[in-house]
Structure formats: C-alpha cells, structure tokens
C-alpha positions in Angstrom: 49.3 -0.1 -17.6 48.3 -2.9 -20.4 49.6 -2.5 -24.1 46.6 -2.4 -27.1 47.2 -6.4 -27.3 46.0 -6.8 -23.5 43.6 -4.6 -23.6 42.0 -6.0 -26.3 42.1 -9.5 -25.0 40.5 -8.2 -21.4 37.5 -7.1 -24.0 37.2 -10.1 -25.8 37.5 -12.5 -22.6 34.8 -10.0 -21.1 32.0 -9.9 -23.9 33.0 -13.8 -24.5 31.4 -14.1 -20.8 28.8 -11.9 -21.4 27.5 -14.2 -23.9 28.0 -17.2 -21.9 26.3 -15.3 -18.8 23.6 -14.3 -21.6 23.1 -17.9 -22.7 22.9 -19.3 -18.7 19.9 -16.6 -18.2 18.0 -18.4 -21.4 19.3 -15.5 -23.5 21.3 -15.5 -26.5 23.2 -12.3 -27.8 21.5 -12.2 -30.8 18.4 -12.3 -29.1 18.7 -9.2 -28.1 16.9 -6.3 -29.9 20.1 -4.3 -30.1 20.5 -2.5 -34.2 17.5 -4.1 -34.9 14.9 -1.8 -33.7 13.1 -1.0 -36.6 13.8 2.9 -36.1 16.4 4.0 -38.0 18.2 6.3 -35.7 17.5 4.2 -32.8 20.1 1.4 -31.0 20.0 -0.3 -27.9 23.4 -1.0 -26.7 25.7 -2.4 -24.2 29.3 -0.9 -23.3 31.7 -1.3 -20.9 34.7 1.3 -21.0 36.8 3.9 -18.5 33.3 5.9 -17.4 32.0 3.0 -16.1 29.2 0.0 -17.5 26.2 1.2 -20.0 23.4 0.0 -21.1 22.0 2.7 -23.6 19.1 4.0 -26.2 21.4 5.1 -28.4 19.9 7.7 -31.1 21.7 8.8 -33.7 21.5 10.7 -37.2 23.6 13.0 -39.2 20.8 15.5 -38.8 20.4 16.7 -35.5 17.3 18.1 -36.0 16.1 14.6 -36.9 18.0 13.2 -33.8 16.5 15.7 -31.3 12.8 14.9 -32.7 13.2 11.1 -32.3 14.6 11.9 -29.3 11.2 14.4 -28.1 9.0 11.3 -29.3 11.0 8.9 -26.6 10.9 11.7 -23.7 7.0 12.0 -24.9 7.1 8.4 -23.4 9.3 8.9 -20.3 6.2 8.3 -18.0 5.8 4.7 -19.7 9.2 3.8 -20.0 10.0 4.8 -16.2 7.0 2.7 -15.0 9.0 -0.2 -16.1 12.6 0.8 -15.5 12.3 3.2 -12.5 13.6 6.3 -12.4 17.3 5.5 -12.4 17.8 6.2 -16.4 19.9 9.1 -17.5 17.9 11.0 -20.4 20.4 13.2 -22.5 19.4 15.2 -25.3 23.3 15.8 -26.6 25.7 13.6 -25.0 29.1 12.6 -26.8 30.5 9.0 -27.2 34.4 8.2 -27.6 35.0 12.0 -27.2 33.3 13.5 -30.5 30.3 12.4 -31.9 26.9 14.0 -30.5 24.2 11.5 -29.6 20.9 11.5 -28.0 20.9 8.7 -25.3 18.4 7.3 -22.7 20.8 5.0 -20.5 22.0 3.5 -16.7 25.5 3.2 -15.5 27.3 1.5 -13.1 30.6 4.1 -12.5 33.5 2.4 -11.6 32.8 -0.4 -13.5 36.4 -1.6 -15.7 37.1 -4.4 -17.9 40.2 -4.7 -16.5 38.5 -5.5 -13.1 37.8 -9.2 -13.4 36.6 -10.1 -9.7 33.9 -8.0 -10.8 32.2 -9.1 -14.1 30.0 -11.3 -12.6 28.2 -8.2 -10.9 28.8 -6.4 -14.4 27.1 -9.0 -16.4 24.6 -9.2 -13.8 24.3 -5.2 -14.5 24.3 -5.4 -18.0 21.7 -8.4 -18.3 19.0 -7.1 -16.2 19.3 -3.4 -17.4 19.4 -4.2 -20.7 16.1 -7.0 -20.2 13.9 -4.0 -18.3 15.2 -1.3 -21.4 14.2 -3.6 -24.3 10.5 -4.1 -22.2 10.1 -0.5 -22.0 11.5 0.3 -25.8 8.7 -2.5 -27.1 5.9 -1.0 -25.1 6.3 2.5 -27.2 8.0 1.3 -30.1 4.9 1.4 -32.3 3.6 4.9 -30.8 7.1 6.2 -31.2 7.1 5.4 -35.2 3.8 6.3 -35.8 3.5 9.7 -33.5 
C-alpha cells in the first residue's frame, strides 16, 4: 500500500505525462474544451482513479431538476453524438462521483485501469487522448442545439 505522499506523486508524474503525451499528439492541455463549454452545468473531463480511466460529460447543478433537463437535451442528441463516438459511451442520468455527489454523465471507461500501474500509461494516455478527441467532436456538433433547444 502507498502513503498519501506517494500516491499523490504517482498522480502528478501521471497527468505530468499526459500533458507531454497531449503536446506529442499536437495537443496542449489547455486546448482542450474541458470547464469551458459554454453550458453552465456542462464539463468535459478526464480522470483516472480505483474504478478504472474516464473520459466524461460531466453535468452538474445544485438543482436536479435543472441537471436532469440538460441532461434530456444531450440524450435528445444521442443519435448524433453516437454517430461520431460509437456506441461504447455510458449515458447515466444519476451517477455519483467520489462516493456522494449526484451527477448526470455521458462517459467511456477503461476498468482496470490504475495510476499506480505504470507499464500501462502509455495505453491510458492513448485511452484518454483519443476518447476525449472523438467526445469533444461530438459535444461541438450539438453544442449550439443543445443551448438553444
């Protein structure tokens, strides 16, 4: 088992590649779309903890009637978003994060995926990179229908 010092420093070193993996693919982090969606409930994020690798449409709001409907606007556009990302993404209407707080989420995971696991973060950036390229596509095709509808 790792004390909090290691396991922090296994997260660091990890997102450090990331954005090194990120940069070698012509991509910077801060390229990404991520907080900056322009809806205010709506994320797109990247996580890698004990269930595995994420790449998520996180949406979020203290109301949850004001989550679920920006959540029914997104699933309105499953067709579209699936034509570009297959049919591999997880859509969940109440799904909870670090064990409490209630989310909507559109996302895919790689299970067995760990931090801790470094042979593997080449295949977990490679994961995380492409999943989160094809997501962003598909959010940006309905972004505009999805804050006007």
């Amino acid at each position: 088992m790792y004390t909090k010092e290691e396991k922090r420093e296994f997260r660091i070193q990890f997102w450090d590649g990331f954005k090194r993996y990120s940069k070698k693919q012509g991509r910077k982090m801060t390229s990404w779309v991520l907080k900056g969606t322009q809806i205010k409930e709506a994320q797109l994020k990247f996580d890698l903890n004990e269930d595995g690798a994420f790449v998520m449409l996180q949406i979020d709001s203290k109301s949850d009637d004001k989550r679920y409907s920006v959540f029914d606007k997104f699933m309105k556009y499953r067709p579209v978003v699936e034509e570009t990302c297959g049919d591999e993404l997880i859509w969940n209407k109440n799904y909870f994060i670090e064990g409490f707080k209630e989310v909507s989420v559109v996302y895919f995971h790689l299970r067995e995926a760990s931090v801790y696991n470094k042979e593997n973060w080449e295949e977990y950036y490679q994961f995380l990179f492409q999943k989160m390229s094809l997501l962003e596509e598909a959010f940006l095709d309905i972004k505009e229908v999805v804050q006007n509808d």
